[in-house]
N, C-alpha and C positions, 0 to 999 in steps of 0.2 A: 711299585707299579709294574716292573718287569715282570718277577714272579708272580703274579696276578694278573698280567696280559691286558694290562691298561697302559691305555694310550692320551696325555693331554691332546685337548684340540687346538690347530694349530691355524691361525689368520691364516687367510689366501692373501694373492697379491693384490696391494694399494694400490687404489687408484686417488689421485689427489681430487677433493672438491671445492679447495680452496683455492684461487685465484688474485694475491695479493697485491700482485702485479699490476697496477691501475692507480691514474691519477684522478681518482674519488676521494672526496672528503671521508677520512676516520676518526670514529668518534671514541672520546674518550673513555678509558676503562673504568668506569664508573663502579659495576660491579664488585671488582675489585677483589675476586672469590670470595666475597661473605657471603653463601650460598645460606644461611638461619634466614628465617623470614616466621612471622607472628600470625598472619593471614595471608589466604587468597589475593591473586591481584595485588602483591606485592614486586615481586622479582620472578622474571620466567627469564629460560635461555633455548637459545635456538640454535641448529645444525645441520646440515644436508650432507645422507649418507645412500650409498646405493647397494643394490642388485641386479646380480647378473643372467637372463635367462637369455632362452633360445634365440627372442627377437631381438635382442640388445639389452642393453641398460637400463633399468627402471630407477630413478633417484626419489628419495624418499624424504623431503624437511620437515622436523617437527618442532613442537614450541611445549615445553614440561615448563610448568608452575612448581616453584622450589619447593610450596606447599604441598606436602604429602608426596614430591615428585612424581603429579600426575600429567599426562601428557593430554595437552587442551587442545594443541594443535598440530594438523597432519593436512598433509599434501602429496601426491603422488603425479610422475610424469615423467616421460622417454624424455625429456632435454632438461636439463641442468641451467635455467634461465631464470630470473625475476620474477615473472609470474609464477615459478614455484615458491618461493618465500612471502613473497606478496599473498597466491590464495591460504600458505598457511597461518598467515597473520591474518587475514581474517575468518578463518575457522578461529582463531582463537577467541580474537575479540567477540564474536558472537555465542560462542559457547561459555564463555566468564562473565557475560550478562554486560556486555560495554562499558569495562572499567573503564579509569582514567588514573594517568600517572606512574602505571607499570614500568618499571626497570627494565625494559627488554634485551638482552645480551644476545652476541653471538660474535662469528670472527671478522674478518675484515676479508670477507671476501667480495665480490664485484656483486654479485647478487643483492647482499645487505647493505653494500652503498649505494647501488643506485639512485636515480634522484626519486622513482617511485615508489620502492620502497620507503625511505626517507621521508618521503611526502605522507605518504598512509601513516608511519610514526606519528607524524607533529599532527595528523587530522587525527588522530586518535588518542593525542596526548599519552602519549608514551615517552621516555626519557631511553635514547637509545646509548646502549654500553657497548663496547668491541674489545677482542683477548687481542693482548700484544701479538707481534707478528709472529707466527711460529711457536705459539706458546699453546698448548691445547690444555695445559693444566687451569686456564683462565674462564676454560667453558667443563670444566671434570665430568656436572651430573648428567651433562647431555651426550657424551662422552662414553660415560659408563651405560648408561640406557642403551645405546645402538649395541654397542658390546653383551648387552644381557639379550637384547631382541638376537641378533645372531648366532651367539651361542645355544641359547638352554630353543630357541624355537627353531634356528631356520638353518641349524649348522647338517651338512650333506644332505641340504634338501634340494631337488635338479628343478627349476621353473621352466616349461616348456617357455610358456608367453608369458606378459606381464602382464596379463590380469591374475593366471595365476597367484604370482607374487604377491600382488596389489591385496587379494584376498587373504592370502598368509598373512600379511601385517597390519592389515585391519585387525585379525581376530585375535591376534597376540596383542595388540596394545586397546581394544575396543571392549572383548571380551576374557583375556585371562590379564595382562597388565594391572590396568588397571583398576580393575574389579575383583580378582582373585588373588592376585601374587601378594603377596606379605611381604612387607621390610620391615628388620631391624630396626633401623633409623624413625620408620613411623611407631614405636609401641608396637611390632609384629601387626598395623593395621594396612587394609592396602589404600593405595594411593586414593581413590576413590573415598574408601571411610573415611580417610582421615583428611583430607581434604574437606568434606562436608559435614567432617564435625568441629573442625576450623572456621567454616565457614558459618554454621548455626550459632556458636560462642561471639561474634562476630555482629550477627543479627541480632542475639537478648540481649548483648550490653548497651 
């Protein structure tokens, strides 16, 4: 890498979004990292990560379907509150066609316990799962997502404002994510295809 004048990319500074510190009920780790799933509307996991531009902080939660690891649901907002996990759970449920019975994962932080949150789970029959304290290996694919979103799109990009930003990560996870990007993991198909050809196998039987 030296004699070639390459340089790895290196994380900026953490900022924590997790807040475990709270006497809210935690739910059990149901998930349990068996991230395999057979169809859609099986197991999704959720996370809230942020950016930084000129106006402040933009935080970002999203909600990935194990299946095909496509991202169902996104939310965007200058405060790190409830109502960001809250409207990305229902972007998801309305974009998944209103399952029922969803695994929904994430960590144990005060956002995911709240009682409103909580409450939109059981109205929406969901089964809610949480990573042990401190353990980020318990939520991995949502984990690695924010990690590919920052690297391969938004690594020394300067956001004046957060609409900016808002627009950069729309069109990495709406239009190249997962619609264009290829995994491994799916048959080299992206998220998208192979989610919807999960989902049609699913429909004929």
């Amino acid at each position: 890498m030296s004699e070639n004048g390459i340089r790895s990319r290196v994380s900026k500074k953490f900022k924590a979004t997790t807040n475990s510190n709270h006497k809210l009920p935690v739910a059990e780790n149901i998930l349990n990292r068996d991230f395999s799933v057979d169809k859609p509307n099986e197991k999704m996991v959720s996370d809230i990560t942020y950016l930084w531009t000129d106006e402040g902080w933009l935080y970002i939660a999203g909600i990935m379907d194990l299946c095909g690891q496509k991202i169902v649901g996104l939310s965007m907002s200058e405060r790190m509150t409830k109502e960001l996990v809250i409207n990305a759970l229902n972007d998801a449920y309305q974009r998944a066609g209103k399952p029922s019975g969803v695994i929904l994962h994430s960590d144990r932080g005060s956002q995911y316990c709240s009682y409103d949150y909580q409450n939109l789970i059981k109205k929406y029959s969901f089964i809610c799962s949480m990573s042990r304290k401190g353990n980020c290996w318990d939520n991995a694919p949502m984990e690695s997502f924010w990690g590919k979103l920052k690297c391969e799109w938004l690594y020394g990009k300067h956001f004046k404002t957060r609409e900016e930003a808002r627009a950069a990560v729309f069109e990495y996870i709406e239009i190249f994510y997962n619609r264009q990007r290829i995994h491994a993991s799916n048959g080299y198909l992206t998220p998208e295809e192979f989610y919807n050809r999960a989902s049609n196998k699913v429909t004929a039987a």
